[in-house]
Each structure stands twice: as structure tokens, then as C-alpha cells.
C-alpha positions in Angstrom: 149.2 101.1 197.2 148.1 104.7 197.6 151.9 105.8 196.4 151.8 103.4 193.5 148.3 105.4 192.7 150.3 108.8 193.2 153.1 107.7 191.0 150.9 106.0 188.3 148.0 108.7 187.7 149.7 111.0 186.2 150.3 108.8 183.0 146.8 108.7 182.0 146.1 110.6 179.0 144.6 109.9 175.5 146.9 107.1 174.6 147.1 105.5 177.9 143.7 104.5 179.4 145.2 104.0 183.5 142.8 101.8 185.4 143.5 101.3 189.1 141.5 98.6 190.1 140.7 98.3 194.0 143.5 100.9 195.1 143.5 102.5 198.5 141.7 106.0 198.3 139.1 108.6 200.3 135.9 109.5 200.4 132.5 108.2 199.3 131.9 107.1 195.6 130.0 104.6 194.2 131.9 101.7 192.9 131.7 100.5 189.0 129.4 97.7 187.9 130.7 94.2 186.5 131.7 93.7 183.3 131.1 90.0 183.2 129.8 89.4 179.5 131.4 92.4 178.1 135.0 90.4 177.2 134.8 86.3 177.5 137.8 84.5 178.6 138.8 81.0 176.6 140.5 78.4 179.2 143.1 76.1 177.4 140.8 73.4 177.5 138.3 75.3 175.6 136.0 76.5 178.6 134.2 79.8 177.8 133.4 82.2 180.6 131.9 85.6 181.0 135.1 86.0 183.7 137.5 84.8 184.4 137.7 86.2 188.1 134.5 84.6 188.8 135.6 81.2 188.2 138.8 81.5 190.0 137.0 83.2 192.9 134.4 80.1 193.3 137.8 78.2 192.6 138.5 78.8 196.4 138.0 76.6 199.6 135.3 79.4 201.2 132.7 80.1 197.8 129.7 79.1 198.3 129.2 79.0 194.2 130.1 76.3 191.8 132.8 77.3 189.3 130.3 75.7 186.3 127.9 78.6 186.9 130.2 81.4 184.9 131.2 78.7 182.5 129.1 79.2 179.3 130.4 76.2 177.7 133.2 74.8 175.4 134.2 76.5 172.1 135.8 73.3 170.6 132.4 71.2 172.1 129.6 73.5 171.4 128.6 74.7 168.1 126.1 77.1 169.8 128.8 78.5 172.0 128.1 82.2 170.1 124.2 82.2 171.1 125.1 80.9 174.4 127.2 84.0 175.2 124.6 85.8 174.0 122.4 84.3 176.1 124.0 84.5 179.5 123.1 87.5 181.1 125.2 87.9 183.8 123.2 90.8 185.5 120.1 89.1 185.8 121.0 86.2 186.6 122.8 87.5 189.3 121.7 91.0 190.7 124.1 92.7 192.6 123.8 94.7 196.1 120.6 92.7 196.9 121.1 93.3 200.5 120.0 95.5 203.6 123.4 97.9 203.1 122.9 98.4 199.2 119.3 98.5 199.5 119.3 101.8 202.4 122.1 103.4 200.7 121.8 106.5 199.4 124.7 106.1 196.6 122.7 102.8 195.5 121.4 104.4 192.5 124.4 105.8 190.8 126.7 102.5 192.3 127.7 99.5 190.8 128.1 97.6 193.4 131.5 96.8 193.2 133.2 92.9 192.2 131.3 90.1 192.4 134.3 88.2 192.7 135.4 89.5 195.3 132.6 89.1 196.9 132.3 85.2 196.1 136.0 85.3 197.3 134.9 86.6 200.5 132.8 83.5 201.2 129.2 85.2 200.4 127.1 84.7 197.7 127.0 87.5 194.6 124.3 90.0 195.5 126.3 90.6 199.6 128.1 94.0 199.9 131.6 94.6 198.6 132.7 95.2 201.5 136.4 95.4 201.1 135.5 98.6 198.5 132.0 99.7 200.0 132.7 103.4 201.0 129.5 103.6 203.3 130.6 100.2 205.1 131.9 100.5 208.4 135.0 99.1 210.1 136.2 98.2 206.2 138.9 100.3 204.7 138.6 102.4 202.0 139.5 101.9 198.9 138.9 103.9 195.1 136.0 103.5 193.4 136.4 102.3 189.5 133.9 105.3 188.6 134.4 108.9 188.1 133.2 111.3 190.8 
């Protein structure tokens, strides 16, 4: 991953926005927020979601979240499906690093705190570390942060 990083970074430019998403890397950054809300998926069926991630992360055998909770509801089935986007806000229903690592770390003000899907994929509820991308966790590898130093 780290050599796919090397090879890939140097395309970024002005016309090429290069995003590497939960890459290998060094050192201690904070991580980016979620963007759930910001871009809505539309499921063949019609389901709405603030992401898609989410759903397919409380898809799987270990989440301890129902898939129904990041569904916002059915664009060929609700009228109001426009006010209920606008309506569903993702952050507060569902704060993130509300635990004893996030809460004692001293990049907690600047960080994100990292995927929530992830997190739900790990079997733990939205608001547990990222661990997989937490740069202060121990015993967890490191991986890039998805903000700027």
C-alpha cells in the first residue's frame, strides 16, 4: 500500500484531486471527519442513505447497528425525502470519538475521528476509536490520516 501511495502521489495537482483513503503511513495526524450527509447514495430500490459505507458496514455478521438507521427513506415512496435529508444530521445523531482514547488525546481537537464505518465494521458502536487509523492507539498499525498536516 505504501508503494501504491509512493507511485500515486505525485499525480495530484489542480486537475486531479488524489485521495488515498486509509493508506499505510507515519507519524501522528489527526484523521478527517465523516462526510455522511455531505453526498447521499440512491440504492436500486430507491433507498436513500447519508452513506453508503455505513449501511454496508452494519450489513455485516459483527455490527451491533441496524442498517435502517443510515437509511433516510425511499425517493420513489417519500414525497418528503428532500426535508428528510435535510433533516438527518449525521453528527449529532451520532458523535464520534466519544470514548476514554478520543476524550484524553491531545490531537482530539483538530481530529476527526476517523470512519465510522469502519468502526461499525469492527464490531463497536459509532463513537469507539478508529483504531485501525488512530495514530495515538497502541499495538494498531499506522495508517495516513485523510487531513493535511
Amino acid at each position: 500500500m505504501q508503494h501504491i501511495y509512493e507511485l500515486t502521489a505525485p499525480f495530484q495537482d489542480d486537475s486531479l484531486d488524489m485521495v488515498h483513503i486509509r493508506f499505510p503511513g507515519t507519524g501522528a495526524r489527526p484523521l478527517a471527519g465523516c462526510q455522511a450527509g455531505t453526498i447521499i447514495y440512491v440504492f436500486t430500490p430507491g433507498e436513500v442513505t447519508v452513506c453508503p459505507y455505513l449501511v454496508f458496514a452494519a450489513r455485516t455478521p459483527q455490527s451491533r447497528h441496524d442498517p435502517s438507521e443510515f437509511i433516510v427513506g425511499n425517493i420513489f415512496a417519500d414525497a418528503d425525502i428532500a426535508a428528510r435529508l435535510d433533516n438527518f444530521n449525521f453528527a449529532r445523531r451520532y458523535p464520534m470519538g466519544v470514548n476514554p482514547t478520543c476524550g484524553s488525546c491531545g490531537l482530539s481537537d483538530s481530529c476527526g475521528k476517523g470512519c465510522p464505518a469502519a468502526v461499525i465494521s469492527a464490531g463497536e458502536r459509532i463513537g469507539a476509536v478508529d483504531a485501525e487509523v488512530c495514530p495515538v492507539t497502541s499495538g494498531e498499525r499506522r495508517l495516513l490520516p485523510l487531513m493535511p498536516a
